[in-house]
C-alpha positions in Angstrom: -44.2 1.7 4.1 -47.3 -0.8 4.4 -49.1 -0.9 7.9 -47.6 -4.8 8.0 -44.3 -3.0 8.5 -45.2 -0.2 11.2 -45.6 -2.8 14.0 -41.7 -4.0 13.5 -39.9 -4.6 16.9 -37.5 -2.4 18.5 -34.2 -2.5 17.9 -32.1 -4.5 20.4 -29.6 -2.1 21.1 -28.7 -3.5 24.7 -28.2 -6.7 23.6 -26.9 -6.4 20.4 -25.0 -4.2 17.7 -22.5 -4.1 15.3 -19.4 -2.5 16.4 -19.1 0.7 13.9 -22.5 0.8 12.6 -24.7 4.1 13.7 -27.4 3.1 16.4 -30.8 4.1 14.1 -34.1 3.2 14.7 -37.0 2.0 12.0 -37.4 5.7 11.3 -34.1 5.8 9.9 -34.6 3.6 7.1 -36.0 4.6 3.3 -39.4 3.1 3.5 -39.1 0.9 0.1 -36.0 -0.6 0.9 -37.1 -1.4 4.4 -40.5 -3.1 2.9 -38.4 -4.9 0.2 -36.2 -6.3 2.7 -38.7 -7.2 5.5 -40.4 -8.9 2.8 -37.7 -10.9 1.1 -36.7 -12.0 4.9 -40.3 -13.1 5.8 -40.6 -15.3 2.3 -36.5 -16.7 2.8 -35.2 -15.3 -0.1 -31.9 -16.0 1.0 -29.2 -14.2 0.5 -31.0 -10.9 0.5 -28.1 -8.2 -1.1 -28.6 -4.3 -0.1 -26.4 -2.7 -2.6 -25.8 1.1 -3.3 -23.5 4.0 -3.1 -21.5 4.6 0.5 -23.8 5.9 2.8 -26.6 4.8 2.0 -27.7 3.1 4.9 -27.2 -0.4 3.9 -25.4 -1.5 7.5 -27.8 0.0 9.4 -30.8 -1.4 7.5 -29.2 -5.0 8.1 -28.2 -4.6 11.4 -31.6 -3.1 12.3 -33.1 -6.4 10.8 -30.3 -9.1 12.4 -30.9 -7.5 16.1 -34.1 -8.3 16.1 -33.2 -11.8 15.2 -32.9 -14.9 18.6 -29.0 -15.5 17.3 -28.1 -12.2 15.2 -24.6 -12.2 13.5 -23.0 -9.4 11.7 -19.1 -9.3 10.4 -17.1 -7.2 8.0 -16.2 -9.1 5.1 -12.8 -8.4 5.6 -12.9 -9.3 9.2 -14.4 -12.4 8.8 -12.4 -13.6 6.0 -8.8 -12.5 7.5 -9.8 -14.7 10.6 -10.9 -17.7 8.3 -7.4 -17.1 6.5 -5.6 -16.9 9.8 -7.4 -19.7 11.2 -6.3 -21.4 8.5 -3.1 -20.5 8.4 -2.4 -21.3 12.3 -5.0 -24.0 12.8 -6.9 -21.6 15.6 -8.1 -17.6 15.7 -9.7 -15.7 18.2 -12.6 -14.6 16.8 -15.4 -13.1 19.4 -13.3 -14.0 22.5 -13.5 -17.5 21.1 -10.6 -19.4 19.8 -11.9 -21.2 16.9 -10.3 -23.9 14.1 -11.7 -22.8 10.3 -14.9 -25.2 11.3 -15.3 -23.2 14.1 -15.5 -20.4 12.2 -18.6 -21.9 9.7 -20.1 -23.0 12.4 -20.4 -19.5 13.8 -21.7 -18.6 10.2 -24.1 -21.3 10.0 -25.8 -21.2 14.1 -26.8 -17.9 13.2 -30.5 -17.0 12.7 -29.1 -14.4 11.0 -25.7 -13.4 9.3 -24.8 -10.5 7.9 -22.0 -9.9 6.1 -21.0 -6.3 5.4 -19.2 -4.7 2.5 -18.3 -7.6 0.8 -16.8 -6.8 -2.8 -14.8 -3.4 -0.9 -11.5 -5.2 -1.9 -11.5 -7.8 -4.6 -11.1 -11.5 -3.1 -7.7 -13.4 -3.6 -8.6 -17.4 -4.4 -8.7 -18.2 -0.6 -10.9 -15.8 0.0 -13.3 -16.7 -2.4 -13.0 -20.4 -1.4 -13.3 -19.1 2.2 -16.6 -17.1 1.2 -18.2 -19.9 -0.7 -18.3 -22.2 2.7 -19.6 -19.4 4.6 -22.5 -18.8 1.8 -22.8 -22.7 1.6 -23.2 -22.9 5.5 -25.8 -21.2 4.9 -28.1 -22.8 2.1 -31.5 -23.6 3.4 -30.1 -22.8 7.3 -31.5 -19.4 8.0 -31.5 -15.9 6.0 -28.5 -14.0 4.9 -27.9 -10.6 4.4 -24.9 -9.0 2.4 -24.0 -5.7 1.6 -22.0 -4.0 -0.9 -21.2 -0.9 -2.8 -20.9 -3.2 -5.9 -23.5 -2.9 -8.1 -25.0 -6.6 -9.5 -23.4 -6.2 -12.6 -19.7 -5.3 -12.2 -19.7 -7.4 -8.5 -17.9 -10.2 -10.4 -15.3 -8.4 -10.8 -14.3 -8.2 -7.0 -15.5 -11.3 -5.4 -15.4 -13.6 -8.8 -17.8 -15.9 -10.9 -19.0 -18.9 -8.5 -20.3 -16.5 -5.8 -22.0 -14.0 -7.9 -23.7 -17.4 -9.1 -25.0 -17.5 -5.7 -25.9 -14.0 -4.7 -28.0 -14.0 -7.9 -30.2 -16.6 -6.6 -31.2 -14.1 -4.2 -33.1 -10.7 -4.1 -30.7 -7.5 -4.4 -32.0 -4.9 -3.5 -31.0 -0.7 -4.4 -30.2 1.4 -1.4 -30.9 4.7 -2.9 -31.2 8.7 -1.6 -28.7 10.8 -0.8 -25.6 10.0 1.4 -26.7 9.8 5.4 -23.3 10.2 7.1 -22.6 14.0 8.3 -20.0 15.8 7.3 -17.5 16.4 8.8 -16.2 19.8 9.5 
C-alpha cells in the first residue's frame, strides 16, 4: 500500500456498522484492493464494484470505506430490494425504524454520502427488482460514490441482475477481491 493510504481514518465502529459484517480494521484489507478502491473513491469513479469469491473481504472493505463517510449507508441487496417491493406493494415499509413510501426509500439511497450495496447478483433479479435497482443506481448518478459487491464475476453478472444494469456497473471500476477465503472455519 502507497504512504497516501497509511494515514486513512479510523474506522467508525461506535457510530457506525453494518449489521453482519466482521468489525476489521485497515490492517485487514489486501493492500491492492484497498489502494484501488481508495483511489477510484477519491477520483468518483462511481459505482466502484468489489467482486470475488465468498470471503474475500469485499463487505468489510466497503464498509470499512462507507464508515468513514459524514452519511454512510450500507444494505443487502436483498434487503433493500424486498423493502422497495414491499413498499410498493403496501404503499409504506419500515425500513431503519422509518416508515417510508418507495420515494422514501430512493431518497434514503440518494442522501447518502455513501451507499453500499452488498451481494447484489446472490439471487438473480425478477423485473421489479431490476426496475427497483435501476432507480436506486439512477438516484445515485453524479450524487455521491457507490459501492457494490458481488460474487459475480463482470462477465456472467448479466445473467443475475440483467442487461440495463450491467450497462451501468460497467461504467464503473470493478475491482478483483482476491487471496484465500478470510472467514474461520468452523469446527
Amino acid at each position: 500500500m502507497d504512504n497516501e493510504h497509511r494515514t486513512l481514518p479510523s474506522p467508525k465502529f461506535d457510530r457506525w456498522w453494518p449489521a453482519g459484517v466482521k468489525k476489521v480494521d485497515w490492517s485487514g484489507c489486501e493492500s491492492k484492493s484497498l489502494g484501488d478502491a481508495i483511489s477510484a473513491i477519491q477520483r468518483d469513479d462511481s459505482p466502484v464494484v468489489l467482486w470475488g469469491s465468498c470471503g474475500r473481504g469485499k463487505s468489510c472493505l466497503a464498509a470499512l470505506i462507507a464508515s468513514v463517510s459524514r452519511r454512510p449507508r450500507f444494505a443487502a441487496a436483498s434487503a433493500i430490494l424486498g423493502a422497495m417491493m414491499a413498499s410498493q406493494q403496501n404503499g409504506m415499509v419500515e425500513w431503519f425504524g422509518v416508515d417510508r413510501t418507495i420515494g422514501g426509500m430512493i431518497r434514503w439511497c440518494s442522501d447518502a454520502s455513501i451507499l453500499v450495496i452488498d451481494d447484489l447478483g446472490s439471487r438473480q433479479l425478477t423485473p421489479p427488482q431490476a426496475d427497483a435497482m435501476l432507480q436506486i443506481l439512477q438516484s445515485r448518478y453524479e450524487r455521491g460514490n457507490l459501492i457494490i459487491t458481488t460474487n459475480c464475476r463482470p462477465d456472467s453478472i448479466a445473467e443475475m441482475v440483467g442487461q440495463r444494469i450491467t450497462s451501468r456497473l460497467s461504467a464503473g471500476v470493478w475491482i478483483q477481491m482476491t487471496g484465500p477465503d478470510r472467514r474461520p472455519e468452523r469446527g
